[in-house]
Every structure is written in C-alpha cells, then in structure tokens.
N, C-alpha and C positions, 0 to 999 in steps of 0.2 A: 420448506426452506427455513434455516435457521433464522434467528434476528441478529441486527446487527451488533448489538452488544458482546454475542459469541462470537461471530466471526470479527471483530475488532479485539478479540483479545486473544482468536488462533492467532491473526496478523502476526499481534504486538510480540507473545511467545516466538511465533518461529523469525523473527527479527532480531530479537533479543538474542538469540540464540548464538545467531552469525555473527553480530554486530555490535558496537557499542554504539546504542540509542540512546542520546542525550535528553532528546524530545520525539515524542509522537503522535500525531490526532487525526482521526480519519473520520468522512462524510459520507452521511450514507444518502446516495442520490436516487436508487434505485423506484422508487416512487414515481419519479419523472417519466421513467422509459415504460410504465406496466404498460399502458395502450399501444406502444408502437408493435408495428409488425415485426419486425425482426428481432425483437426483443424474445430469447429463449431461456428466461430463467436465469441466476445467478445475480449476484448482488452488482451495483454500479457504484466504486465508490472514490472518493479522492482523499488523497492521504499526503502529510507533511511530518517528513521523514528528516532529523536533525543526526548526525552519527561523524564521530572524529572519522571514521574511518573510510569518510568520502574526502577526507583531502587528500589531493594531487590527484585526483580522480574525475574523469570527463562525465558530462551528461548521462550519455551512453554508458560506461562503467558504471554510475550508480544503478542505475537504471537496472541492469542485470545483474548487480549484486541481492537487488531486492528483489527480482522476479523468481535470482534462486532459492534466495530463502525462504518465500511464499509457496514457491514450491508446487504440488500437486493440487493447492486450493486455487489457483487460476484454472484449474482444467475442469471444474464442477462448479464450483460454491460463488465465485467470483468471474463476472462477465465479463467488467471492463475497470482497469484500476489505472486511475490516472493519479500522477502524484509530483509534488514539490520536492528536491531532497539538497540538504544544505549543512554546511561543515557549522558545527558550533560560532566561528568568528562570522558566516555568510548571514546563520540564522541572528544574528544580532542587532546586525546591520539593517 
C-alpha cells in the first residue's frame, strides 16, 4: 500500500484539478482500523476541504463534487474518506 504522503498529494492533484482549493489537510486514520475484521485494505482518511466553488452548494453537492474528482482512488487506494468541506467565508468563521 502506498503511504500517506502519496496518497494525499494524488488527493490534493486531482482536487485541484476540478476545483479551486483555497485550503486542504487530510488525516491519515488508517492505523486504527488494521485489527478490525472487516477492514480490507485501503487507507481511512479524513479531509478538510476549503473551495470557492462550494458556494450556493448543499452538503450533498459538495460531497459529490469531491468523490468525482477523487475519482477511481476510492475504488482501491482509499477505504473510507470522511471529510469537512467549507466555502472560504464558512472556513473563517
């Protein structure tokens, strides 16, 4: 499996990509879950995701803007990715 260094900076790329990322930091949690049983591999991670372009935009809308852009590394690389996402004036606050 990669480390998380690489895989936070495919994230960051293919984010960047779609998006205009104001800010971005992700945590690698994956450590927690090795002994559980239904843990199959793939990182666990949580991420705080800052981008003009979730304003006027629901929970849900952000939410799927970012799963598109992450793209095929949720299907291997990444288990479970939970995350915070918030318009530059939200993340200020």
């Amino acid at each position: 499996m990669e480390n998380s260094i690489t895989i936070e900076k495919q994230i960051q790329k293919k984010l960047t990509a779609v998006l205009d990322l104001v800010h971005f930091e992700i945590k690698d949690f994956t450590g927690r879950h090795l002994a559980h049983k239904q843990h199959e591999g793939g990182f666990h991670l949580e991420a705080v995701i800052v981008s003009t372009d979730f304003e006027n935009k629901s929970l849900v809308e952000r939410h799927r803007m970012v799963y598109s852009a992450v793209g095929e590394l949720m299907n291997h690389e990444i288990h479970a990715l939970s995350m915070k996402t918030f318009t530059p004036d939200e993340w200020k606050n």
